[in-house]
VOPAGU-2260 file (C-alpha; in pm, 1 decimal, decimal comma):
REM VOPAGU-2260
SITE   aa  ch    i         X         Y         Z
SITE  UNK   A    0    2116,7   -3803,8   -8146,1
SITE  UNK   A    1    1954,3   -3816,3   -7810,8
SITE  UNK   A    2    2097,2   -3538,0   -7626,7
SITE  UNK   A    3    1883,1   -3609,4   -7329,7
SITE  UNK   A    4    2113,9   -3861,5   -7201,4
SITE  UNK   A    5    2368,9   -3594,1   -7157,0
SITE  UNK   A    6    2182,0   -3406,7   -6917,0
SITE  UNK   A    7    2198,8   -3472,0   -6582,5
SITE  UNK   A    8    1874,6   -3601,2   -6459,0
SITE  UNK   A    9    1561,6   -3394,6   -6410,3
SITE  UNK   A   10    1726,9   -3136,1   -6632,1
SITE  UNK   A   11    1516,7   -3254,1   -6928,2
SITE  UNK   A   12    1238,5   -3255,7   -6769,8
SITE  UNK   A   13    1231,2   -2917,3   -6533,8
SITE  UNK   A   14    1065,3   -2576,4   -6621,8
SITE  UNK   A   15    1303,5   -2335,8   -6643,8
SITE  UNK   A   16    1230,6   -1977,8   -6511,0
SITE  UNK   A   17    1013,5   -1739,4   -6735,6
SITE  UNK   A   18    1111,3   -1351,8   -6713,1
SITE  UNK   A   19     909,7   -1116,5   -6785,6
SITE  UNK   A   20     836,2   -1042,8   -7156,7
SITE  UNK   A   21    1064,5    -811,2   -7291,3
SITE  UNK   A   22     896,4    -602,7   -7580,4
SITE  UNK   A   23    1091,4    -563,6   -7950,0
SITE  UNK   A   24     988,6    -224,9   -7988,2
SITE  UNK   A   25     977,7     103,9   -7846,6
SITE  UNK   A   26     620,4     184,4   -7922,2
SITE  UNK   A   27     467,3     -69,8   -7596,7
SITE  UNK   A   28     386,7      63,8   -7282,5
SITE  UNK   A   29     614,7    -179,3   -7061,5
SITE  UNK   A   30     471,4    -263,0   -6679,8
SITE  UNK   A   31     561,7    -570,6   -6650,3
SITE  UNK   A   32     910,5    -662,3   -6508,3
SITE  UNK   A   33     930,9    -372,0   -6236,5
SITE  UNK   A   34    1170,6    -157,6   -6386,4
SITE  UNK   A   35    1187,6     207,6   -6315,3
SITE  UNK   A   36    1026,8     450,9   -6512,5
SITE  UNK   A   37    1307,4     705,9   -6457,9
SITE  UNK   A   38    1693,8     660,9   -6632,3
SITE  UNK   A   39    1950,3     607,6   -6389,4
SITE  UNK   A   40    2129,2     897,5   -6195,8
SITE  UNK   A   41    2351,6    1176,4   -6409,1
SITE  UNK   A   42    2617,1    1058,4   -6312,9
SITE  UNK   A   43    2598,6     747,8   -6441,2
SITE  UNK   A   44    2577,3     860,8   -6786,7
SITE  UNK   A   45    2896,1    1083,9   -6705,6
SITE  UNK   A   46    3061,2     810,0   -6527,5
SITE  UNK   A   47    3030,8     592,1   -6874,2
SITE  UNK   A   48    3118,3     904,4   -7125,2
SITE  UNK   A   49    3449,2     939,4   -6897,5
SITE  UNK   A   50    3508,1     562,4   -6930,1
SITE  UNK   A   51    3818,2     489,2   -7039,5
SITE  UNK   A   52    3804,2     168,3   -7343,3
SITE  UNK   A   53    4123,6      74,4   -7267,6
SITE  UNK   A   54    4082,9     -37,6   -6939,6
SITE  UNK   A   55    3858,8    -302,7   -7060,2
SITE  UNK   A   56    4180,1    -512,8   -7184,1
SITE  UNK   A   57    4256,8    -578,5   -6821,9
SITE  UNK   A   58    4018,0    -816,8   -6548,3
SITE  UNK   A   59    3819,5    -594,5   -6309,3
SITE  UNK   A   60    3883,4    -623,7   -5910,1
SITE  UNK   A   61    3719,4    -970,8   -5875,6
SITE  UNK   A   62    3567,8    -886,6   -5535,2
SITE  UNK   A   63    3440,7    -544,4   -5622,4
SITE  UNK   A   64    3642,6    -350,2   -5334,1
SITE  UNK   A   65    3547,9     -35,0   -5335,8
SITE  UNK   A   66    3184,1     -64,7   -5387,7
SITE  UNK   A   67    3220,8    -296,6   -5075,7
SITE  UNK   A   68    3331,7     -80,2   -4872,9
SITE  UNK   A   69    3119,7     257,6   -4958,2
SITE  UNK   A   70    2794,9     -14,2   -4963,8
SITE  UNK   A   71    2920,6    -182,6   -4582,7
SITE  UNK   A   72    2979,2     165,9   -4481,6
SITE  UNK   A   73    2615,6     288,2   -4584,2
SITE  UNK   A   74    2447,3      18,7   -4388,0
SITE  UNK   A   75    2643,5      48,7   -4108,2
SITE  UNK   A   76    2890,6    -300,3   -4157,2
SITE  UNK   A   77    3232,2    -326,9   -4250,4
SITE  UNK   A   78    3336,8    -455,3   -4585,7
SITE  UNK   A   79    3369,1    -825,7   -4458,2
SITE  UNK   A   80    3012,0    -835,4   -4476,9
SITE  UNK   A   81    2988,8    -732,4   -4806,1
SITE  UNK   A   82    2999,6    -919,9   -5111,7
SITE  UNK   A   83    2855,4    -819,8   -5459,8
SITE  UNK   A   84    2709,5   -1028,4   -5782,5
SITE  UNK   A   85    2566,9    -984,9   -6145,8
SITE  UNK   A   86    2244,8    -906,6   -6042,7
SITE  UNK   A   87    2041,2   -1075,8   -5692,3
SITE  UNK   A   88    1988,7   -1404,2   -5919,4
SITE  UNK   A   89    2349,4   -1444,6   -5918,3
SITE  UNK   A   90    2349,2   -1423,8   -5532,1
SITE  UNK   A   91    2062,6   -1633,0   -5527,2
SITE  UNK   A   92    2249,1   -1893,2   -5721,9
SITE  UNK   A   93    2552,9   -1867,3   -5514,5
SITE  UNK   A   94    2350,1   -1893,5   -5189,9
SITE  UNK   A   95    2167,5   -2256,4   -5336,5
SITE  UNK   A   96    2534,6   -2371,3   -5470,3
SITE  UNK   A   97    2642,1   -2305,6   -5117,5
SITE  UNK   A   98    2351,9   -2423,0   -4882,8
SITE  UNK   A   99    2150,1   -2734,7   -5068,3
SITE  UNK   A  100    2200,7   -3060,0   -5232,7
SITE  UNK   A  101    2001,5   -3365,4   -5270,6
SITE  UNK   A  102    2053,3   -3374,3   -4890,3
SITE  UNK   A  103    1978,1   -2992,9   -4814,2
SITE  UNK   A  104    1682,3   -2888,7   -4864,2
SITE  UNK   A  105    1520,2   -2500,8   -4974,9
SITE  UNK   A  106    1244,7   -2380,4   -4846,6
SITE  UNK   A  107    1012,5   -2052,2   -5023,7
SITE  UNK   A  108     696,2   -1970,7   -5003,0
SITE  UNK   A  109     416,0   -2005,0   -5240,6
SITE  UNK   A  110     332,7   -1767,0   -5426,0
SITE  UNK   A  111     641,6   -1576,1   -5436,4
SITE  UNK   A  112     996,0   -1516,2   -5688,5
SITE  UNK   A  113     956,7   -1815,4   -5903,0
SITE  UNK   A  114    1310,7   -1831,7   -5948,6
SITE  UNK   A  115    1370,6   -2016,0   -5607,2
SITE  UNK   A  116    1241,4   -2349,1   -5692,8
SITE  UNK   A  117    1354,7   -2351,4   -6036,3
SITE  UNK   A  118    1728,4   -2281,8   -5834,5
SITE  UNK   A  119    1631,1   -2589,6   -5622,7
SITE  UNK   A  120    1587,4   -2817,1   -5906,8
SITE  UNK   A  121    1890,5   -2698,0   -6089,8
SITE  UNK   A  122    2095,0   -2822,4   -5740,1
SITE  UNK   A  123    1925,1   -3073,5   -5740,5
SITE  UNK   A  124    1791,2   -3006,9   -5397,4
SITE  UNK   A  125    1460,3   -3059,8   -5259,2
SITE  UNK   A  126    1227,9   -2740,7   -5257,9
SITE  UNK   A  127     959,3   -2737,7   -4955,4
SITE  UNK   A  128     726,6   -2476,8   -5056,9
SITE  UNK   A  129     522,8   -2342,7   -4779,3
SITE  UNK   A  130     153,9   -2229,8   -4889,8
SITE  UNK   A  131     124,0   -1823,2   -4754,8
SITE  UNK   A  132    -235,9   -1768,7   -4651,0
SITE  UNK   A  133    -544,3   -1701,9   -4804,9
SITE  UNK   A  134    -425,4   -1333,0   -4766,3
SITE  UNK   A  135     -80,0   -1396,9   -4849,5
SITE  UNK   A  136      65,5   -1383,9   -4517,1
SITE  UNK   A  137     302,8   -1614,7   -4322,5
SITE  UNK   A  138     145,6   -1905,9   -4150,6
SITE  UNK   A  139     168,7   -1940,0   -3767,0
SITE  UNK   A  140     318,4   -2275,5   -3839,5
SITE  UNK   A  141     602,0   -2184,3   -4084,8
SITE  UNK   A  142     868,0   -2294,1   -3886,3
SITE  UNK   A  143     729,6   -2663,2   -3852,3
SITE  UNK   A  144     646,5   -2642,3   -4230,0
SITE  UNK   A  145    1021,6   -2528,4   -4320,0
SITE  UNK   A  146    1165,5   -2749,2   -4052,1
SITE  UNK   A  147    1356,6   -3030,5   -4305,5
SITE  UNK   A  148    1524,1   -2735,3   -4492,5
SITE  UNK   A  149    1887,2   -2597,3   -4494,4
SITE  UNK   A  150    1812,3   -2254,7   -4684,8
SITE  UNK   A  151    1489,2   -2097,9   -4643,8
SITE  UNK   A  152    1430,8   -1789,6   -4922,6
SITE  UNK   A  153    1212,8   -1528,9   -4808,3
SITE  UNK   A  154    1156,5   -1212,8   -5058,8
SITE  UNK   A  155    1040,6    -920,3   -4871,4
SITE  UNK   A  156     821,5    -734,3   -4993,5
SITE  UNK   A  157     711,3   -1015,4   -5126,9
SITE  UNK   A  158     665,9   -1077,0   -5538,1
SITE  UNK   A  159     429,4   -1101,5   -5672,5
SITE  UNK   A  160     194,7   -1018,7   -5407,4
SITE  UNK   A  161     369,6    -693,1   -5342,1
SITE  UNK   A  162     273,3    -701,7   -4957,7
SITE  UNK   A  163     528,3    -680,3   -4637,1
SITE  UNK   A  164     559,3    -937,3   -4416,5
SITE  UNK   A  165     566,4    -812,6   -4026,8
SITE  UNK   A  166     885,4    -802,8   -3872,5
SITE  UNK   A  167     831,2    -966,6   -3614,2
SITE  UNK   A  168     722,7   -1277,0   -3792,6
SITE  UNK   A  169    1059,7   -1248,4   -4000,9
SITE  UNK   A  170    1253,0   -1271,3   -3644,8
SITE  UNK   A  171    1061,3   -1512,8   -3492,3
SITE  UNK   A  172    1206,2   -1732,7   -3832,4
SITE  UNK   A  173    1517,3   -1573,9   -3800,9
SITE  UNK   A  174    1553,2   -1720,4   -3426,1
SITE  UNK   A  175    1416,7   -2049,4   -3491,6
SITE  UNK   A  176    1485,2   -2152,1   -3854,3
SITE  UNK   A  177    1802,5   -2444,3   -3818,4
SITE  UNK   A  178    1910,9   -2287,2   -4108,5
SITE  UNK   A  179    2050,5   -1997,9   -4354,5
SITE  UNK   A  180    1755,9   -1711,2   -4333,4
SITE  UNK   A  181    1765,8   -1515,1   -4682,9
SITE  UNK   A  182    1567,8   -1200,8   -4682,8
SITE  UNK   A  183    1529,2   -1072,1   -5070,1
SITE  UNK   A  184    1510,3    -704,9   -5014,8
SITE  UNK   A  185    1455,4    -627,2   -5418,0
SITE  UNK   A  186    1198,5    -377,3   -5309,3
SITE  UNK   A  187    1308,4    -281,1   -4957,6
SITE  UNK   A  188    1378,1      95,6   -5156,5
SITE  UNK   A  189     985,8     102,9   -5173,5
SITE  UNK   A  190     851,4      14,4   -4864,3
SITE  UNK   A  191     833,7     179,2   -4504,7
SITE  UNK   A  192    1111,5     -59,3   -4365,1
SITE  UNK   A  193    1390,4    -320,0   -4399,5
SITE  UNK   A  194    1539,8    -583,8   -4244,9
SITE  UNK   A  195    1917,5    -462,0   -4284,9
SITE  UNK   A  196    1984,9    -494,0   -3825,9
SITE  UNK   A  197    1892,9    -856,3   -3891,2
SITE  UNK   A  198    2203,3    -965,4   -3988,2
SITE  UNK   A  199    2382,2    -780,8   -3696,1
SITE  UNK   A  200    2091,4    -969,3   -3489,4
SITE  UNK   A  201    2104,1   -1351,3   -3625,1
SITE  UNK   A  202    2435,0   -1545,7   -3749,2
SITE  UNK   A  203    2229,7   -1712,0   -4011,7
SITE  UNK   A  204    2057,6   -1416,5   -4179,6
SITE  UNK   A  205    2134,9   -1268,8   -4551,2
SITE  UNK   A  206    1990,1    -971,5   -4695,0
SITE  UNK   A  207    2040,0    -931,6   -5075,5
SITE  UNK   A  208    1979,8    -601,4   -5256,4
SITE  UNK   A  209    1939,8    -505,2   -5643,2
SITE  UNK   A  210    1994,1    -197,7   -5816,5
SITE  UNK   A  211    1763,0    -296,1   -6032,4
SITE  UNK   A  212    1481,2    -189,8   -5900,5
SITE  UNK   A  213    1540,2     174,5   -5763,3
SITE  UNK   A  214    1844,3     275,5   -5898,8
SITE  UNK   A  215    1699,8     249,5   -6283,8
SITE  UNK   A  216    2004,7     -56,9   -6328,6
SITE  UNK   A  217    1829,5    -345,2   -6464,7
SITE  UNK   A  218    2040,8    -364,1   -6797,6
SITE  UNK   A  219    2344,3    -329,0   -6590,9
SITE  UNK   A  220    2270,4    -653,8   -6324,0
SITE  UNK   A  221    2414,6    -560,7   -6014,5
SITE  UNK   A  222    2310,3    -649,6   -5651,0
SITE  UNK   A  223    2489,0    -693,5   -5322,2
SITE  UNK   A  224    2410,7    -947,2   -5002,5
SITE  UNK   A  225    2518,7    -857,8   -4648,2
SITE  UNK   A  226    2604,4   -1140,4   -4356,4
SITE  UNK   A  227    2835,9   -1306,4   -4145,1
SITE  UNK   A  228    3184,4   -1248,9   -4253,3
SITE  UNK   A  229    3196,9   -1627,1   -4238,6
SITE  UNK   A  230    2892,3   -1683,6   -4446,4
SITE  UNK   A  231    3036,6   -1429,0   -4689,3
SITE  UNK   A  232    3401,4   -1625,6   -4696,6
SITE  UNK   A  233    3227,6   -1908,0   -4843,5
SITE  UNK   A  234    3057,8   -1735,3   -5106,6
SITE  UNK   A  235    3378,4   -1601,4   -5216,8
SITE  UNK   A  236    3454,5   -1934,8   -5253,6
SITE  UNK   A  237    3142,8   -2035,8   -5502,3
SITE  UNK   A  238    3128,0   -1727,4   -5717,6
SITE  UNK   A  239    3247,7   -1697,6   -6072,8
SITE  UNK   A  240    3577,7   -1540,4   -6088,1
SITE  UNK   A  241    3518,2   -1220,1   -6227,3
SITE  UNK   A  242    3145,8   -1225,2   -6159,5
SITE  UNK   A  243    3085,6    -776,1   -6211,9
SITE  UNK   A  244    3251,2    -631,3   -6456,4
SITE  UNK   A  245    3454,0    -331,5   -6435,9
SITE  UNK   A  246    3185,6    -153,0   -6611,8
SITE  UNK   A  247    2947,8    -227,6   -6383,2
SITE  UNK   A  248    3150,9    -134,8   -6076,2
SITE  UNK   A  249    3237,3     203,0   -6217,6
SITE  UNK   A  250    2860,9     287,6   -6288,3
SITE  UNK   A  251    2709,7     133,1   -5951,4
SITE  UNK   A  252    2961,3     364,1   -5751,2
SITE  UNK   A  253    2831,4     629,9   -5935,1
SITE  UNK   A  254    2485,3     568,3   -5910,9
SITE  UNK   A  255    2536,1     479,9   -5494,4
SITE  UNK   A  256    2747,3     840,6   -5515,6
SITE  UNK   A  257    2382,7    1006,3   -5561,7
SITE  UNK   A  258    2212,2     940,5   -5304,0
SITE  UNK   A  259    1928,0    1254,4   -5338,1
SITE  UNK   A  260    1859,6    1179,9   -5707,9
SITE  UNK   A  261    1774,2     794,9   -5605,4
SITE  UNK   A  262    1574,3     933,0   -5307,7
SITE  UNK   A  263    1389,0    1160,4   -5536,4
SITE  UNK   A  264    1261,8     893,0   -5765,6
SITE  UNK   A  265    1149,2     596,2   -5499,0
SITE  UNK   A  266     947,4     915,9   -5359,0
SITE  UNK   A  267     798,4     951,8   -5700,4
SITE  UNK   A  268     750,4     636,9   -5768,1
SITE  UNK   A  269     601,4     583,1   -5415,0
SITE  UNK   A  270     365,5     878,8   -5516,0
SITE  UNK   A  271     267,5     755,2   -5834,3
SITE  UNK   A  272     214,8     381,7   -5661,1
SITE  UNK   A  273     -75,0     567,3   -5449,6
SITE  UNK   A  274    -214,9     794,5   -5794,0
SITE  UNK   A  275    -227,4     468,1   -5952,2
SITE  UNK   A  276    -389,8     259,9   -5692,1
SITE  UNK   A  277    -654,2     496,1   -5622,3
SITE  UNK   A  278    -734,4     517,7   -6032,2
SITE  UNK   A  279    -763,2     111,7   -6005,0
SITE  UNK   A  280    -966,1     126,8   -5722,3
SITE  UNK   A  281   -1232,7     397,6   -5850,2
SITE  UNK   A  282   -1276,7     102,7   -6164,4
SITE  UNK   A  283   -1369,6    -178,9   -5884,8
SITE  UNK   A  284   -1048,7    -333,2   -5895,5
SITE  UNK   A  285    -941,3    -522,4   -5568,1
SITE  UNK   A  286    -568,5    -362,6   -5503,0
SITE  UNK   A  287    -376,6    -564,6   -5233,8
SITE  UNK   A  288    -152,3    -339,3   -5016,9
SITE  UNK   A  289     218,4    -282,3   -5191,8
SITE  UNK   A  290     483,0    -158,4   -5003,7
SITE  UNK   A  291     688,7    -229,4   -5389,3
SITE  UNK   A  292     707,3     -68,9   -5716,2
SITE  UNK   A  293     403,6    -268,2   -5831,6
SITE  UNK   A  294      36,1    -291,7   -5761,2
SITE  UNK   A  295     -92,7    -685,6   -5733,5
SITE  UNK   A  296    -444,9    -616,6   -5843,2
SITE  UNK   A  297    -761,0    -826,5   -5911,7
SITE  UNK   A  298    -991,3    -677,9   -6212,9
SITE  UNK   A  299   -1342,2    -668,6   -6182,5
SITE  UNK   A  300   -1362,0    -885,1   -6464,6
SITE  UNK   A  301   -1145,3   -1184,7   -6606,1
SITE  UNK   A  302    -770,4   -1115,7   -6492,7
SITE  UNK   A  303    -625,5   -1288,4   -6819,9
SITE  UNK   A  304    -867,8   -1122,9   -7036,2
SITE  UNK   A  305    -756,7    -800,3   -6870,7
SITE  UNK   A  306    -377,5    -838,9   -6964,0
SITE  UNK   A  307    -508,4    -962,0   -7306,7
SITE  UNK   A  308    -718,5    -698,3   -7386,6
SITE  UNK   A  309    -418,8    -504,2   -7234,7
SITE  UNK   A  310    -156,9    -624,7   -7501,8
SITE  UNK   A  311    -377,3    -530,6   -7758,8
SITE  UNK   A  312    -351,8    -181,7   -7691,8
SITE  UNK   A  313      32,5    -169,7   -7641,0
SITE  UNK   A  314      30,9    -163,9   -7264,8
SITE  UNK   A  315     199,1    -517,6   -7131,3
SITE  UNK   A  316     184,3    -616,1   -6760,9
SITE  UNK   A  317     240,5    -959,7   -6582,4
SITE  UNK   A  318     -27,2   -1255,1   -6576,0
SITE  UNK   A  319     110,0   -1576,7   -6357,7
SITE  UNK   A  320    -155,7   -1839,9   -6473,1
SITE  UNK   A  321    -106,8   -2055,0   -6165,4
SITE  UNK   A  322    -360,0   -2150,8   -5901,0
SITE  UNK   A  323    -326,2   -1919,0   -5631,0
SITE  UNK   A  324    -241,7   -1599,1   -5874,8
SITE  UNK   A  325    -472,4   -1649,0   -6192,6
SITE  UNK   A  326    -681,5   -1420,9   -6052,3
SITE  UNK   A  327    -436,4   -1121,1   -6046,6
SITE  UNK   A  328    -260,6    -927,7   -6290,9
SITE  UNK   A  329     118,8    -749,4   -6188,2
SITE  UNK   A  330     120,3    -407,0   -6293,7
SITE  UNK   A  331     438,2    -164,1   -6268,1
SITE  UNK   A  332     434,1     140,9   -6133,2
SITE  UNK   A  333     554,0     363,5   -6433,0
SITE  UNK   A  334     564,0     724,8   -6524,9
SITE  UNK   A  335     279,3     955,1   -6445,1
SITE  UNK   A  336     211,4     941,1   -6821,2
SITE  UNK   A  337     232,3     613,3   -6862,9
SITE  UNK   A  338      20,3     504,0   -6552,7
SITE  UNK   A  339    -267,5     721,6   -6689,5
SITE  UNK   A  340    -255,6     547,7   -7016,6
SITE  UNK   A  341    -310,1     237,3   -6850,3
SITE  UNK   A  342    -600,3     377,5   -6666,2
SITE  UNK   A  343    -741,2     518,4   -7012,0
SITE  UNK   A  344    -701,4     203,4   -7139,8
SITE  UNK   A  345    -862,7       7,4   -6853,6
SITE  UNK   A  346   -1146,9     254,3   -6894,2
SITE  UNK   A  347   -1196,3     111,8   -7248,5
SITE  UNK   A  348   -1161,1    -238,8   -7184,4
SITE  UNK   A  349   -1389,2    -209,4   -6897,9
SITE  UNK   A  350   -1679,5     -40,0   -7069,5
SITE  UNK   A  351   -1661,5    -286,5   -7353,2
């Protein structure tokens, strides 16, 4: 049977989105999908022991309201501004369903989350992808680039690159972007600021959040996006039903409940990101400025021999083969343990 024909067209023939390799075993040194290094707050492990089973036979609060309103009250909006998703790609998705079609088109820059395009295709939307510069920065004529779009995606910091746009390039989009602004703040935790008064500033801005990143939550997939109240009625509208579980509601209030054991890791991981740059840097490595939890470096030698040579010794970090990245490798910032491994390591492969 040819099951092609089901598919609506393109599908066939699209690449899907790669993640990050996800290692079988315990024994690999993982740096490679920007997870934390740390476990998530205590009281997320005493939130879950306290868990009740039997409240899983019932649906959780479809619109997640108390998180809302502890999150809106945090960053200084009210819960109408608030509304919450299995992870950013989940927002992300909603966002596409809501703003593109084969009419509407996306804009994202290039390089950046490779997930924006491939949520393009799947609306079947065009994707404008505007080229950053030679030193991965905005060009002076983005607007003109992203003018035929309806949605323009903007991850800041910026992945993989792991550098922070100026803010006063993202308002000067912002103003004059005919469009839906989306600021991907993954790894605003990380860097020395955020673009969270935007929305207050500019009808058509969204900021999106994970606490994946630095709140140690990746298994659990939760994220949040902040906006208009009227840009946030229609997502209600495109979501999945029941789109967080209860699970994940009761463990993300606990882990937004403390806030000094989530500031004391993004300090240490902040700390580490500055050990582990300067260790790079002593080996001849080009490190671009991160304001993330990830160094985008360039090895003195061949970048996918690097993360090959890598692998072999159990330490796995991120190669993107394509044109304007192939010279790069992605490497996490983990534990102080682990990050010196990979610096023993590089010492080996280097001398070789």
């Amino acid at each position: 049977m040819n099951y092609t024909s089901y598919f609506r067209p393109g599908i066939d023939a699209m690449e899907g989105y790669t993640p990050g390799e996800q290692p079988k075993t315990m024994d690999i040194i993982k740096l490679n999908t920007n997870e934390s290094p740390f476990p998530p707050a205590p009281g997320v492990k005493q939130a879950l022991l306290d868990f009740e089973t039997v409240r899983l036979r019932r649906y959780p609060d479809p619109v997640s309201s108390v998180l809302r309103e502890e999150i809106a009250a945090m960053n200084g909006y009210g819960p109408e501004n608030i509304i919450t998703g299995n992870g950013s790609d989940d927002l992300l998705t909603i966002l596409t369903r809501c703003f593109t079609d084969e009419h509407r088109a996306m804009a994202c820059f290039d390089p950046s989350y490779s997930l924006y395009p491939t949520l393009a295709n799947l609306q079947g939307a065009p994707c404008i992808r505007i080229p950053l510069t030679d030193d991965f920065d905005i060009p002076d004529d983005v607007l003109e680039q992203a003018a035929g779009a309806n949605l323009f995606f903007i991850a800041r910091p910026n992945a993989p690159t792991g550098n922070l746009f100026a803010k006063a390039k993202m308002e000067r989009i912002c103003a004059g972007f005919k469009g839906i602004v989306v600021i991907d703040e993954a790894y605003a935790d990380f860097s020395r600021d955020n673009c969270m008064e935007l929305v207050k500033k500019y009808a058509n801005v969204v900021i999106t959040r994970t606490f994946s990143k630095s709140r140690s939550l990746a298994g659990l997939r939760f994220a949040f996006a902040v906006a208009h109240p009227k840009i946030i009625e229609g997502m209600m509208k495109m979501k999945d039903s029941y789109n967080v579980s209860m699970l994940t509601q009761v463990l993300a209030l606990a882990s937004l409940r403390d806030p000094g054991y989530f500031e004391k890791c993004v300090n240490e991981i902040k700390a580490n990101r500055e050990v582990l740059a300067e260790g790079l840097r002593k080996l001849s490595f080009e490190i671009l400025p991160s304001e993330t939890n990830f160094l985008f470096v360039r090895p003195p030698k061949n970048a996918k021999k690097y993360f090959e040579d890598l692998k072999l010794k159990n330490i796995v970090v991120r190669y993107f083969p394509m044109a304007r990245t192939c010279n790069y490798v992605r490497i996490t910032v983990g534990s102080a343990a682990e990050n010196a491994a990979l610096l023993k390591a590089t010492e080996e492969i280097l001398s070789c």
